[in-house]
C-alpha positions in Angstrom: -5.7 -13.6 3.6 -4.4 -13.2 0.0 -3.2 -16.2 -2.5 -2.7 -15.5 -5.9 -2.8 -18.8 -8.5 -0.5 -18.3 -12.3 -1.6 -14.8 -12.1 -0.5 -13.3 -15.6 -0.4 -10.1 -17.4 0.2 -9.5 -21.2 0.0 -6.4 -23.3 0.1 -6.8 -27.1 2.0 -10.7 -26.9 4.1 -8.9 -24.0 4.5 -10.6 -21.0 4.0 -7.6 -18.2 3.7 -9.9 -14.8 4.2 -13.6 -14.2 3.0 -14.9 -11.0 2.8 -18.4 -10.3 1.7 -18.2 -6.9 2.3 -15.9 -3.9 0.5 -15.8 -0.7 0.1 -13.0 2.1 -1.3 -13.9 5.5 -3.4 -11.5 8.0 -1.9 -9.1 9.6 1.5 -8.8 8.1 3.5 -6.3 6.0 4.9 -7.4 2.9 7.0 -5.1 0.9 7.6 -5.0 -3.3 11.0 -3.5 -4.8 12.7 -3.5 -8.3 13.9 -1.7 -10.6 11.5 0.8 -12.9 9.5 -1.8 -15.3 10.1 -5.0 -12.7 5.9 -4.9 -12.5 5.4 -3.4 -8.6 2.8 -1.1 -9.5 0.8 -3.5 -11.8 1.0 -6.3 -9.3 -0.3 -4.3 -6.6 -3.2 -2.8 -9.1 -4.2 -6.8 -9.6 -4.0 -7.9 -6.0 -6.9 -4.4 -5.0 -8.2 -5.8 -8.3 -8.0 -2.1 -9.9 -6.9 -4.1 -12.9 -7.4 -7.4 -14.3 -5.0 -9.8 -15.3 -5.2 -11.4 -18.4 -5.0 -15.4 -16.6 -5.1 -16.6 -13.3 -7.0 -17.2 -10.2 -7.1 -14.4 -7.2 -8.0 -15.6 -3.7 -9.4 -13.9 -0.6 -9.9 -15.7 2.3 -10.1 -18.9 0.6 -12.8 -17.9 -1.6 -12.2 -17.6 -5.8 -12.9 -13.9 -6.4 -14.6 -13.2 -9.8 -11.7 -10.7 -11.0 -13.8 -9.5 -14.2 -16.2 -8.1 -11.7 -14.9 -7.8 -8.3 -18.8 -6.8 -5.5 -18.4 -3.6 -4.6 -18.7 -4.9 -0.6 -15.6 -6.7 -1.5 -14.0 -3.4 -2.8 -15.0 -2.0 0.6 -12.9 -3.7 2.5 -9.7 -2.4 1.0 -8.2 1.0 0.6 -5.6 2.2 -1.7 -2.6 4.8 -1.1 -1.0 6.0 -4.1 2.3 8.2 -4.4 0.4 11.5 -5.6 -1.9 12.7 -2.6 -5.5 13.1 -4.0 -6.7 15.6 -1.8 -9.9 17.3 -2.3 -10.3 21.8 -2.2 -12.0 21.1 1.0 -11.4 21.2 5.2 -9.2 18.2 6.4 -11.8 17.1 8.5 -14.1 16.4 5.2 -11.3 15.3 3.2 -10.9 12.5 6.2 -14.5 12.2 6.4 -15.3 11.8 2.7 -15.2 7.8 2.3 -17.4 7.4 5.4 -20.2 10.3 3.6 -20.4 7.5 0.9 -21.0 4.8 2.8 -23.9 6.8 4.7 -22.4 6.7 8.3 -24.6 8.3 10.5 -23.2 12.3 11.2 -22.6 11.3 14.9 -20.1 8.5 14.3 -18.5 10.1 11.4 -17.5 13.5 14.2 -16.0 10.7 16.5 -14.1 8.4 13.7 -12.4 11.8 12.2 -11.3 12.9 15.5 -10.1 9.3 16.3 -8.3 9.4 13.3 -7.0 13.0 13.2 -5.6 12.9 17.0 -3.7 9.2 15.6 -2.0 11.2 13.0 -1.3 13.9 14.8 -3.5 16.2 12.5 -5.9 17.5 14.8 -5.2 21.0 15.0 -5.6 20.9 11.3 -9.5 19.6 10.9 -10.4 23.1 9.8 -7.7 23.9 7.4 -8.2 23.7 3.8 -6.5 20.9 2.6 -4.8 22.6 -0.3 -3.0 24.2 1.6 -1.3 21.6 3.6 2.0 20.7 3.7 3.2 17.7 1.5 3.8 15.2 5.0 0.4 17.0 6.0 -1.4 15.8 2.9 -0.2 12.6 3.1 -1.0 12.1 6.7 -4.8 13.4 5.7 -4.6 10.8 2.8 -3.5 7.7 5.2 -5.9 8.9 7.7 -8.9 8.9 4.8 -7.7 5.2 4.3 -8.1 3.9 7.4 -10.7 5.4 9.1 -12.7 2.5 6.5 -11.3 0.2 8.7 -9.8 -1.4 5.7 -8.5 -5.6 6.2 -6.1 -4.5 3.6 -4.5 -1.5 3.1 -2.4 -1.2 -0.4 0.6 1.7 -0.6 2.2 2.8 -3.7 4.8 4.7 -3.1 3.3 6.8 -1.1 6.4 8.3 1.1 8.7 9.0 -2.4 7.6 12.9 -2.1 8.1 13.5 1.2 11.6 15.2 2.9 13.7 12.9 4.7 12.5 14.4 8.5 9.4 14.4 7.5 9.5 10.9 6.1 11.0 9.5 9.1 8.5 11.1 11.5 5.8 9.5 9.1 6.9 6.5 9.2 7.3 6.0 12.9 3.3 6.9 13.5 2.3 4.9 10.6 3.7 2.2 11.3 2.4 2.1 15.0 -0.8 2.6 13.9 -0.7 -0.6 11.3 0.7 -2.7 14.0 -2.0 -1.2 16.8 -4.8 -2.7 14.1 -3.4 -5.5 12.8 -4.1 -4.5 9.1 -2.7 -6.6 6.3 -0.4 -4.0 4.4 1.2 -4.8 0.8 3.9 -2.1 0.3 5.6 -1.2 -2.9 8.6 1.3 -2.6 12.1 1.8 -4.1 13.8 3.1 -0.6 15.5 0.3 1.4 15.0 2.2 4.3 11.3 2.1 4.2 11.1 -1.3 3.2 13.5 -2.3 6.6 11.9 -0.3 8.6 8.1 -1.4 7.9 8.1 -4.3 6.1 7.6 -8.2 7.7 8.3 -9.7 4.2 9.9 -8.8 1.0 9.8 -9.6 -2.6 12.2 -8.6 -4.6 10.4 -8.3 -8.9 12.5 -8.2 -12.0 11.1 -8.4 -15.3 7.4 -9.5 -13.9 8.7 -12.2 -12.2 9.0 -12.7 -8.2 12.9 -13.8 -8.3 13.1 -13.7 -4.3 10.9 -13.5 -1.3 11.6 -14.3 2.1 12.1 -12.2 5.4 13.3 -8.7 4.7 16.4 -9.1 6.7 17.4 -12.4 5.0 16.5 -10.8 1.1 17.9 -7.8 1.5 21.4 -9.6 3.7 21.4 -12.9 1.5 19.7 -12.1 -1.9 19.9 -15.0 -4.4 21.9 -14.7 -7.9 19.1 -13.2 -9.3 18.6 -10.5 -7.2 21.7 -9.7 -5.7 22.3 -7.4 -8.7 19.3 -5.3 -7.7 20.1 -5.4 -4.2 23.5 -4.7 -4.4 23.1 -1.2 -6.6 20.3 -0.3 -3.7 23.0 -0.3 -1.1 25.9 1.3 -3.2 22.7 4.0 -3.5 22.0 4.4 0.0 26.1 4.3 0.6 
């Protein structure tokens, strides 16, 4: 689905991120830790091409995207989840509704895909509530649903649990998760809790310093991390002790 080729990113002679390849297939969860600085957030602003690097070849599908410039059709095809819910001063069901206004989906179908979307996050009894005034798993659950009623083939978190209580989190997690699995939607997830990344992630690479030091099955990276993340990995589970 996604291949990246020597993908690079300086600042001002500083090496940011150092890729030399890394590949995500359709359909799966792959999960991003490290420590503050490690890269995460930039390497997930190059792969939804929100940024460009400064060398390096991105491939979708097979096909060289012109990272410069990326179509926006090409944009349309992704969505983006970021740790701060952007929520507009507006009813949920137009907050939910907003992506599919600027794609000019006819009024009938964009009644049904809210509803569809609101009854799969469990948000229905909110559609005429200001959004403002939603709770904080609320607004997140509005933001998720605004993502993928787009029908997104990849769907790009940041974070996006970190503000959330742990009850709340948990309860999250469980629907989200169901949902990404119900509609096969290739997910790259960056987070800092283990327990997130166990609980939803197929894959995991572990960054430190802009470079990819592990990746592998979560189980194995996070049960048998190699020298140079086992430091990493073992101050996330004195954390969580």
């Amino acid at each position: 689905m996604i291949r990246l080729e020597n993908i690079q990113y300086t600042n001002k002679d500083r090496t940011i991120l150092s890729v030399p390849s890394l590949s995500i297939t359709q359909g799966e969860i792959l999960g991003m830790m490290g420590p503050n600085g490690a890269g995460k957030s930039t390497l997930i602003k190059i792969l939804s091409c929100l940024q460009a690097p400064t060398g390096g070849k991105l491939y979708y599908k097979n096909a060289e995207l012109p990272i410069s410039r990326i179509p926006l059709e090409q944009r349309r095809k992704w969505a983006v989840v970021l740790q701060q819910t952007l929520i507009f001063d507006t009813t949920v069901f137009q907050n939910v509704a907003a992506g599919l206004k600027i794609r000019k989906v006819p009024r009938s179908q964009i009644k049904q895909k809210v509803d569809f979307w609101l009854e799969q996050f469990g948000i229905s009894h909110l559609a005429k509530k200001n959004a403002h005034q939603l709770s904080g798993g609320e607004a997140q659950r509005v933001n998720l649903a605004r993502a993928l009623i787009l029908d997104p083939e990849v769907l790009y978190l940041d974070e996006p649990f970190t503000a959330l209580d742990y009850p709340t989190k948990v309860k999250l997690l469980k629907d989200f998760k169901a949902i990404i699995k119900q509609t096969k939607t290739t997910t790259i997830f960056v987070s800092h809790d283990v327990t997130e990344i166990q609980f939803m992630c197929d894959r995991l690479a572990i960054l430190m310093d802009g470079h990819i030091v592990q990746i592998g099955s979560t189980a194995n990276v996070l049960n048998n991390p190699n020298q140079y993340a086992s430091p990493f990995i073992h101050d996330m589970s004195l954390h969580i002790e």
